[in-house]
C-alpha positions as CSV (number, residue, x, y, z in Angstrom):
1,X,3.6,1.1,63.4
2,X,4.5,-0.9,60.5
3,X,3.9,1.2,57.8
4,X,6.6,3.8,59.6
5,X,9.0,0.7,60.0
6,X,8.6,-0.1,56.4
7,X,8.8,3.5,55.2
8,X,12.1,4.1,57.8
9,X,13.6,0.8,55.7
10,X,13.0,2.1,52.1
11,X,14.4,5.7,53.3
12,X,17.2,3.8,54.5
13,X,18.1,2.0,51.2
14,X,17.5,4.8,49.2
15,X,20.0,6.4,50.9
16,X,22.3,4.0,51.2
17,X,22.1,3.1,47.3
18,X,22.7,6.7,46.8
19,X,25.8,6.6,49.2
20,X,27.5,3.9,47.0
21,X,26.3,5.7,43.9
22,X,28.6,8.7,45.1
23,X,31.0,6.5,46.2
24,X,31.8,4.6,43.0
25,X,31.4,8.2,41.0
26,X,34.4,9.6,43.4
27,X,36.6,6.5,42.9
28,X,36.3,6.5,39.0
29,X,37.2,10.3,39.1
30,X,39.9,9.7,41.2
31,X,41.3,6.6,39.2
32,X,40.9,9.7,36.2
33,X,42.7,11.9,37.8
34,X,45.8,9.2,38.8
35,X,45.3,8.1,35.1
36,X,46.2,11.4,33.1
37,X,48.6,12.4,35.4
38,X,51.2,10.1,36.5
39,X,52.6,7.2,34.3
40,X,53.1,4.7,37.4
41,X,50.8,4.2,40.5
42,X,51.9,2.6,43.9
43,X,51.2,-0.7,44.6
44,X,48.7,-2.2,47.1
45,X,50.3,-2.3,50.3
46,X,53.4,-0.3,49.5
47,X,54.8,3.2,50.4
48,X,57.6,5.0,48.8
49,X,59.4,8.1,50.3
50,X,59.5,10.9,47.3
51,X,60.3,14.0,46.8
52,X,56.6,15.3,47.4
53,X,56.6,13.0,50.9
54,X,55.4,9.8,51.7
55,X,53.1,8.3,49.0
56,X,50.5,5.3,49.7
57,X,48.9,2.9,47.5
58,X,47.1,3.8,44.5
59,X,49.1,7.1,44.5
60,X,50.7,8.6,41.4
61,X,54.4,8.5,41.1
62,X,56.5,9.7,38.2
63,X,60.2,9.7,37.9
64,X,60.7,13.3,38.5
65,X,59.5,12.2,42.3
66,X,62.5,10.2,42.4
67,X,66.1,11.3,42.5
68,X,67.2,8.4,40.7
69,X,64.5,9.1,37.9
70,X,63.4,6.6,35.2
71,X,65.8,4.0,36.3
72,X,64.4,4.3,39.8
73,X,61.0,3.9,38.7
74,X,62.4,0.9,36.8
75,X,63.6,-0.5,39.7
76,X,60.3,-0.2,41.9
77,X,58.2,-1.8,38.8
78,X,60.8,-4.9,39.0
79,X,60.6,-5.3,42.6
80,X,56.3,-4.6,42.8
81,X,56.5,-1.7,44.9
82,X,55.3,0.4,41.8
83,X,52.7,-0.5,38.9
84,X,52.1,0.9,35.5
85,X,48.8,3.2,35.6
């Protein structure tokens, strides 16, 4: 009986170290991804109403999502809502 506990634990870790392996590799492609594509990000907490729809935090923005452009996307930097990537 304790030799199948013990056995049920490691296959347990194993999988959940695997889990956060794949995890962490999904987050850095996405983070990539946000990277090469969009200049500015949304900031933590914040949503902003585009042209593409609603976007959420971490999401890249650029100022052709805006209808006020670069000066728009100045204006979200100044007051947080928006972040440099």
């Amino acid at each position: 009986m304790r030799k199948k506990k013990q056995e049920d634990q490691k296959q347990r870790s194993k999988g959940e170290i695997l889990k956060k392996k794949v995890e962490e590799e999904n987050k850095e492609k996405t983070e990539k991804k946000v990277e090469s594509k969009y200049s500015h990000v949304i900031s933590k907490g914040k949503a902003l109403t585009t042209k593409r729809g609603i976007l959420g935090e971490g999401q890249g923005i650029c100022s052709k999502d805006l209808a006020g452009g670069d000066e728009a996307i100045a204006a979200f930097v100044k007051s947080k809502h928006v972040e440099k990537a």
